[in-house]
N, C-alpha and C positions, 0 to 999 in steps of 0.2 A: 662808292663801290662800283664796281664794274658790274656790269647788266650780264655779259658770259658769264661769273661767277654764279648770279643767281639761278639763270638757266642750269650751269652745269649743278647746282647745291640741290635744286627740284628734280633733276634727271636722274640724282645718285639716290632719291628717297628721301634724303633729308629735308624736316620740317625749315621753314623759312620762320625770321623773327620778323617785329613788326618795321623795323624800319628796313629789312628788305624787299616785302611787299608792298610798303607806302613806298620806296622807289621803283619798284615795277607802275602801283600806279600813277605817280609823277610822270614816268617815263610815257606811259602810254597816253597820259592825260595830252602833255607837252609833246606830243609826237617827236620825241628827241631819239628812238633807238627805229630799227627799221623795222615793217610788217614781217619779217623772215624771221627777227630773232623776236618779236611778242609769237610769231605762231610756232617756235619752236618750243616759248617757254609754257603756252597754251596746252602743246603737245605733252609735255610732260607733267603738267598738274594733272594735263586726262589720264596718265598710265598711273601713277602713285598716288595722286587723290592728295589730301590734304584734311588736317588735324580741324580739331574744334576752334581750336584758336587760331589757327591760320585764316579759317573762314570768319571769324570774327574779323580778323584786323583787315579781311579783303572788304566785307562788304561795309564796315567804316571808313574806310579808306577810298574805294569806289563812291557812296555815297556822300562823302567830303569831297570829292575830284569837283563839284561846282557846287550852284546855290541849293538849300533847302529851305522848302518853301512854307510859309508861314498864312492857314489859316485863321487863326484864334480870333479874328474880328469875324467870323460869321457864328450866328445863332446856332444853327445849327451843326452835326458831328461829319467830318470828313472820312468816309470809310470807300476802298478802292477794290477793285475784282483782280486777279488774273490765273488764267489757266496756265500748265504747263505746255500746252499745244496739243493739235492732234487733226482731225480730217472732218470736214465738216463744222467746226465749231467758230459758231459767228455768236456765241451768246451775248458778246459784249453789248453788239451794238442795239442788243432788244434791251438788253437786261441793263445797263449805266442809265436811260431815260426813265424809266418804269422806278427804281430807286428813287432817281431824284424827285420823282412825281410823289412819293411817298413821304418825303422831308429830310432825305440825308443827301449831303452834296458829294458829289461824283469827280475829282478830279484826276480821269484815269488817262495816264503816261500808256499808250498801246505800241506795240510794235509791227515790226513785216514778215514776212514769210522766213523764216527757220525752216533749211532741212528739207523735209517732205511736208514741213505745217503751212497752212496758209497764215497772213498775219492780217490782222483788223486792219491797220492802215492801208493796205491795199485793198482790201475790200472795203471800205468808207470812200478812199477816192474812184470808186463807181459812180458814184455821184457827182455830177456834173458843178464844179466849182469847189465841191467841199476842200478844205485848207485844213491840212493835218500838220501843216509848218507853222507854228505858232511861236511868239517869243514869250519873255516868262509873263511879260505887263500882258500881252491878248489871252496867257493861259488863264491867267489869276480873271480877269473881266470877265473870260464865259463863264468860270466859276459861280462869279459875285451875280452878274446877269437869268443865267440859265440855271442854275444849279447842277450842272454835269458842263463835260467837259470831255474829247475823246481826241488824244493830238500824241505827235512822236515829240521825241525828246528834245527839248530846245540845247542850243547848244551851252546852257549853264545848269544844267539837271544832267549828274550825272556822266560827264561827259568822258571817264575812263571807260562807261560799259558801250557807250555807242562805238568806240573803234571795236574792243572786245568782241561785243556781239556781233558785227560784220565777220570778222575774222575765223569766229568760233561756226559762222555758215557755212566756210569755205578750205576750213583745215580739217575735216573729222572730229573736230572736239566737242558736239553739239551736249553728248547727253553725260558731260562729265558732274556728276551731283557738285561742289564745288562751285565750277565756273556758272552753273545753274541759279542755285543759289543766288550768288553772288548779283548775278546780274539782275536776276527779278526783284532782291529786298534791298539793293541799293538804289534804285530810280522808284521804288514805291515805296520807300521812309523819305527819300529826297521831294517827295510830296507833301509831307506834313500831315500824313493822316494819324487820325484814332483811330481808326481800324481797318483791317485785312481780311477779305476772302481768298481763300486760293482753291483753286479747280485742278485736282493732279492728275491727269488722264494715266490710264493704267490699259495696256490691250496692244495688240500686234501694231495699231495704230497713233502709239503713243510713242516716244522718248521711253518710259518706262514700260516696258515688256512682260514685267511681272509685278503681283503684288507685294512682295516682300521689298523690291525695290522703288515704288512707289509707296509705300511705307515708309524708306528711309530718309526719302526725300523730304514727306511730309512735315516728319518730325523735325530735319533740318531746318525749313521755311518758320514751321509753327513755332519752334523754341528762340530761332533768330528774331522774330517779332516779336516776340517777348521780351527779350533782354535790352530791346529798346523803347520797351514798356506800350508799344502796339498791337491791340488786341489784335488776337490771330487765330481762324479757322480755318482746316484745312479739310476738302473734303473729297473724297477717291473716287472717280468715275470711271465707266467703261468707255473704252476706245479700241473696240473690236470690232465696230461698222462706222461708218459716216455716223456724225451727230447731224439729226436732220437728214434731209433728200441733198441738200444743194449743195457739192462743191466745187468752189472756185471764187470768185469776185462777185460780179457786179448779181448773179444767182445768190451767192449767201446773202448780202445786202437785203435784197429784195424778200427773203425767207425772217429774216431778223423782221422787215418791216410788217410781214404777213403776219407775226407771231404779235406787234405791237397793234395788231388791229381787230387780233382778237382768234387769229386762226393759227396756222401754221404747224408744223408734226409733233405729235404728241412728246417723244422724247428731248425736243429742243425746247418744248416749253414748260416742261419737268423741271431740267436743269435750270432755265431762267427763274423761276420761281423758288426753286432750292436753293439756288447762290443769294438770289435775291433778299430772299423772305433772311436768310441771317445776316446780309447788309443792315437791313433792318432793326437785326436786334442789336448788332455790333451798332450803330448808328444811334439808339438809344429812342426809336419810335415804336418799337415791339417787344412784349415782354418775354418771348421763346419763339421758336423756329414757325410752330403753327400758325401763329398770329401775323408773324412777317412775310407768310406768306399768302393770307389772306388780303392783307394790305396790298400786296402786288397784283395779285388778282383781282383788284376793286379798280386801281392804281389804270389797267389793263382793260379791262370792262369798259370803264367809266370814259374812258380817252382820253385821260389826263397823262398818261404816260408817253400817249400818241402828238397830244400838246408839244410833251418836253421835247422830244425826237424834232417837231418842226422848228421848235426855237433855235436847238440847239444847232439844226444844220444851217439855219439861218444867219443867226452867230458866226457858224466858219467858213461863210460865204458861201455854200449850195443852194442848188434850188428846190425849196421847199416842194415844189409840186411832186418829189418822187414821192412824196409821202400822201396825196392824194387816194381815197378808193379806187382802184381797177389800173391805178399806174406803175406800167412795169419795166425795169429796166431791159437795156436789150441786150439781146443772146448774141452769140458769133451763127453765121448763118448757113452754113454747113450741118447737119443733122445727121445720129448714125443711133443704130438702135442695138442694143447688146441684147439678143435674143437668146431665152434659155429652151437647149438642146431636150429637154425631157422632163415629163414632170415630177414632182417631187415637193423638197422643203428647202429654201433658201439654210444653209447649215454651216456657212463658212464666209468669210469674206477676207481677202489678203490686203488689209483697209489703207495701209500705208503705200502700196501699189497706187493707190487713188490719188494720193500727194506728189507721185513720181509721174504721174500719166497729165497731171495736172502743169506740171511743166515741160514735158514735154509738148503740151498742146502749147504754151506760149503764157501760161497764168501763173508763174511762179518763174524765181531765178537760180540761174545753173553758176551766175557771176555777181558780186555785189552791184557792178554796172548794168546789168540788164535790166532792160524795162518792159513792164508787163502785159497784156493784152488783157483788159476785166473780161470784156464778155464770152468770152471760151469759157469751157464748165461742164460740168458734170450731173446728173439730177437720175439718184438712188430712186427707181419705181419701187424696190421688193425690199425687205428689209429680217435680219435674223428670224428665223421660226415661221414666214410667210409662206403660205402653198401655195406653187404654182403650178402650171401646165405648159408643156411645148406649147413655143410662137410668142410665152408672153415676152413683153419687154422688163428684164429686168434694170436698166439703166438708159439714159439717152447720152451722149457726149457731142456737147454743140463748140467745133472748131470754126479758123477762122480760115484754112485751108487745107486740101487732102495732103500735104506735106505732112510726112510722120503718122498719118491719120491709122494708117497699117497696123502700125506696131502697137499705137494705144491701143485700138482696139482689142488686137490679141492680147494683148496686159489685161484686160480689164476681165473678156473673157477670163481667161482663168484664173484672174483674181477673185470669181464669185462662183460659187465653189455648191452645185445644187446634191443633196443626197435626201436619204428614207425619212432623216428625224433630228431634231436641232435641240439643244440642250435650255432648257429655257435662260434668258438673259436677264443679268443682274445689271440695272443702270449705274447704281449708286453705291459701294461697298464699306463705305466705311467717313466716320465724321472724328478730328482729331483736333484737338484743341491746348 
């Protein structure tokens, strides 16, 4: 069948059968048709969406495009994290060692910056050496070695979503449920887990804008795990401000390690502990949410989760000593201080503004070919519901020259938004399963 057919058959609405999405992802697997017409046919699954069955035969299909991978020789239960994205959110890199520290092994597929999101992988390689290029024999040994594992997609995992996902950064197609879907539960079943966390960020800073559609999502991810008999929680967060103070690179890195040594901002290590503690259960080391997360909070205390973190960067060639007390990674050295006009309540923040300002400084990409600058960043002083007074700093942004420097800041100024009284915030809204 011709590949224009199937674009044209998705443009008119019509449902696609399985052997014309198992040729789209042939097609895209074997890079036999060109990126204009995958992004045209991208284009059109985003405007008309796609059936239940559609989305089944893509993400078996996408998850057949290469190998899947086979724990069953280890003792213990292979259970994986991921968020849907959003501003701020480095929980992986606290929360994958903290797990394994606890007895479930971690073999988590991350990816790069989406959009306005920042991505794990570029905030790991802040760290001088770390190796997120793994092939499947290094992904499988840090497994067996470390019990966690934090690496992109080798190129036999999945390899229909890695063209897809570049594509879907660069054509508007980011926040199509479908292609969403698709891409996250086929590179994390093509890991061989028994179980799934998912983080659905929901708020002006998210992909998902509202709760009703952060719901539909949910239940998409939750019920696709299911039917291939991996357990699956899904659970709805806010993504109305930065998670945490720090965005950008080698700042999140450094906030993720604060959090693994015992400190770091209250709501980044809520989340870590909430995702965590049900790895836990799913994992089969906690018998309910409370207990797992007590375990991670011992796990954390005790510096056993601080352990894995050094192993494990050890493992992909970094150098451990970022994980030393008092050692910080380095900032871009430029300094600008976002000063609020009058006082008042922190009551607003225009959060995905943060993700935009964030490449603009050079910490994110506008092209699949750019490459990033880590230490430029962002670092949240004030946060929802906080009182302040003219002169305080409500943010700092450390670039790496006054090029552009202008405009961030005016973006950022009115991305924070101060008035009389702030509505209290809900972190956490909801657990689906």
């Amino acid at each position: 069948m011709r590949f224009l057919d199937i674009i044209r058959r998705k443009r008119d609405g019509l449902a696609l059968n399985e052997a014309e999405i198992q040729a789209v992802v042939d097609a895209v697997t074997h890079n036999t048709v060109p990126d204009y017409q995958v992004a045209a046919w991208l284009m059109a699954v985003y405007l008309n969406g796609m059936t239940a069955t559609e989305r089944g035969y893509l993400v078996r299909g996408m998850m057949h495009s290469g190998h899947v991978l086979d724990f069953s020789h280890l003792s213990n239960c292979t259970v994986d994290k991921h968020s849907t994205g959003g501003i701020g959110d480095k929980v992986s890199i606290c929360l994958a060692p903290a797990v394994a520290a606890c007895g479930v092994a971690v073999p988590m597929i991350a990816g790069r910056g989406l959009g306005h999101t920042g991505g794990t992988l570029d905030k790991l390689e802040a760290i001088p050496g770390f190796q997120v290029r793994l092939n499947e024999t290094e992904f499988r040994n840090v497994v067996d070695t470390v019990g966690v594992v934090i690496a992109g997609q080798s190129a036999a995992i999945a390899p229909a979503d890695k063209r897809l996902y570049a594509l879907r950064d660069v054509t508007g197609t980011i926040e199509s449920y479908p292609l969403i879907a698709a891409s996250i539960m086929s590179k994390k079943l093509a890991e061989g887990l028994n179980g799934l966390v998912l983080d659905v960020k929901v708020g002006n800073g998210a992909f998902m804008k509202t709760h009703q559609k952060a719901r539909e999502l949910a239940r998409i991810l939750v019920d696709t795990g299911k039917a291939v008999d991996v357990a699956t929680t899904a659970f709805i967060t806010d993504m109305n401000q930065p998670l945490g103070e720090a965005v950008g690179n080698a700042n999140e890195t450094q906030e993720a390690l604060d959090i693994l040594h015992g400190g770091g901002p209250a709501d980044l290590r809520e989340i870590t502990l909430l995702l965590g503690g049900e790895m836990c259960v799913l994992g089969g080391v906690a018998e309910d949410l409370d207990a797992g997360r007590k375990l991670m909070t011992t796990a954390i205390e005790s510096g056993a989760a601080l352990d894995v973190m050094i192993k494990m960067v050890e493992a992909q060639g970094g150098d451990p000593r970022i994980c030393e007390p008092g050692h910080r990674l380095p900032v871009a050295p430029i300094e600008h201080h976002i000063i609020a006009k009058r006082d008042g309540v922190v009551c607003e923040f225009a959060t995905e503004q943060f993700g935009w300002a964030m490449i603009d400084l050079g910490g994110g990409r506008r092209q699949v070919s750019d490459t990033i600058d880590h230490a430029v960043g962002i670092m949240v002083h004030k946060k929802l519901g906080d009182t302040i007074s003219t002169g305080d700093v409500l943010a700092t942004i450390n670039a790496r020259s006054e090029a552009g420097l202008d405009k961030v800041v005016l973006d950022l100024e009115r991305a924070i938004r101060v008035g009389d009284e702030c509505s209290p915030l809900t972190l956490v809204y909801e657990e689906m399963r």
